[in-house]
C-alpha positions, 0 to 999 in steps of 0.5 A, a space after each residue: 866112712 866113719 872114723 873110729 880111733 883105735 890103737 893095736 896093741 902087740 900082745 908079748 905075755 901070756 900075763 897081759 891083761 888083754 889076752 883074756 878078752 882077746 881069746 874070749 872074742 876068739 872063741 866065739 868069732 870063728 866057727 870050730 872047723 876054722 880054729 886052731 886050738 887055743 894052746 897054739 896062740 899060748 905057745 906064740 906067747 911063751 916064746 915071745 916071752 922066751 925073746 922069739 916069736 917074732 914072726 908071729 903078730 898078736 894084735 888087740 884091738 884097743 877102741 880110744 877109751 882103750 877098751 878092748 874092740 878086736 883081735 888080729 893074728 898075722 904071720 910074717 913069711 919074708 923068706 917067700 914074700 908073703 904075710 899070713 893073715 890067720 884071724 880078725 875079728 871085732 867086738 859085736 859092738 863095733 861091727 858095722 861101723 867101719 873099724 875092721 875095714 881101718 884096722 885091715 888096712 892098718 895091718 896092711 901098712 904094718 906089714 908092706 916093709 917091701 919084702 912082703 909081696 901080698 897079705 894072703 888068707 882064708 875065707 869061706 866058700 859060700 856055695 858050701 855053707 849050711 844055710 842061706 844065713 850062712 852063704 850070705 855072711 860068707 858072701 859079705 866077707 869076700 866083698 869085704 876083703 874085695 872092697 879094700 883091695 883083696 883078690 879072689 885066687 880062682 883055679 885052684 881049690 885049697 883045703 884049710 888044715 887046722 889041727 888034727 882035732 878037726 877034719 880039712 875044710 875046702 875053702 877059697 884063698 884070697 890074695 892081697 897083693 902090696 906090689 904088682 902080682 901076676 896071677 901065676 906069681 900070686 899061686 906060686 907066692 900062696 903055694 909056698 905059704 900054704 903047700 900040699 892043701 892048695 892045688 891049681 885045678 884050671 888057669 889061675 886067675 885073680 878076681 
């Protein structure tokens, strides 16, 4: 796989340089139904500048030019074990080139302290998607996740909520695990992060 230097950058101020680029990539990476609304990120930003925030990761994605290349939002939850991964994207430019997978797993060492049992997050469900354009992007994103160690959690079925500005959406949760994890231990870790939207349906698996 190619390697591509890059650094990431924690974002602390809403006066910081990358953080135009870094909502200008935002806001066009993700579909409407999958964000929260940009005030939601600034709020982050003024009470990191007020000394809180700090359970919450916005991260840039700088290339070894220091150009911007990427965006990454995570939360930490140590007191149930687990890191919210919100969003990762990279600059069109850079897809394709091996440097979301180095930045996942970079993320993945940034967060495995040994309290955070697993990284866990949202991907969409392809069956529900549009077009078939849509289902096969939505397919790549899953085997993505899959390739670098990710889990899909089965039997159960979760509805993402982002706001009031825009309805639930069904999607599927996968489920990084950074220690051995039972599938039972793996629902009750995201039960925890992600409550009322997520239910068991059937006999929880892990794929």
């Amino acid at each position: 796989m190619p390697t591509n230097p890059f650094s990431l950058v924690p974002l602390t101020s809403r006066q910081v340089d990358l953080l135009l680029p870094w909502l200008d990539l935002y806001e066009t990476a993700f579909p409407a139904h999958e964000k929260v609304l940009v005030s939601d990120h600034l709020r982050i930003l003024e009470q990191k500048e007020q000394g809180g925030g700090q359970d919450h990761l916005l991260l840039a994605v700088l290339d070894e030019g220091g150009s911007f290349a990427g965006l990454v939002r995570c939360q930490l939850l140590p007191e149930v074990g687990a890191a919210l991964l919100w969003y990762l994207a990279i600059e069109p430019r850079l897809r394709s080139t091996g440097l979301g997978a180095q930045v996942y797993r970079q993320l993945l060492r940034q967060v495995d302290d040994g309290v955070i049992k697993a990284l866990v997050f949202e991907v969409e469900i392809p069956e529900l998607q549009e077009n078939e354009n849509g289902r096969q992007n939505a397919q790549r994103r899953m085997e993505f996740y899959r390739r670098q160690g990710a889990r899909l959690l089965g039997g159960v079925t979760y509805m993402q909520d982002v706001g009031s500005h825009v309805p639930p959406t069904p999607m599927h949760l996968m489920v990084h695990p950074l220690q051995p994890l039972a599938p039972e231990e793996a629902f009750t870790l995201a039960k925890a992060v992600f409550g009322g939207g997520l239910a068991q349906v059937a006999a929880v698996t892990l794929d």
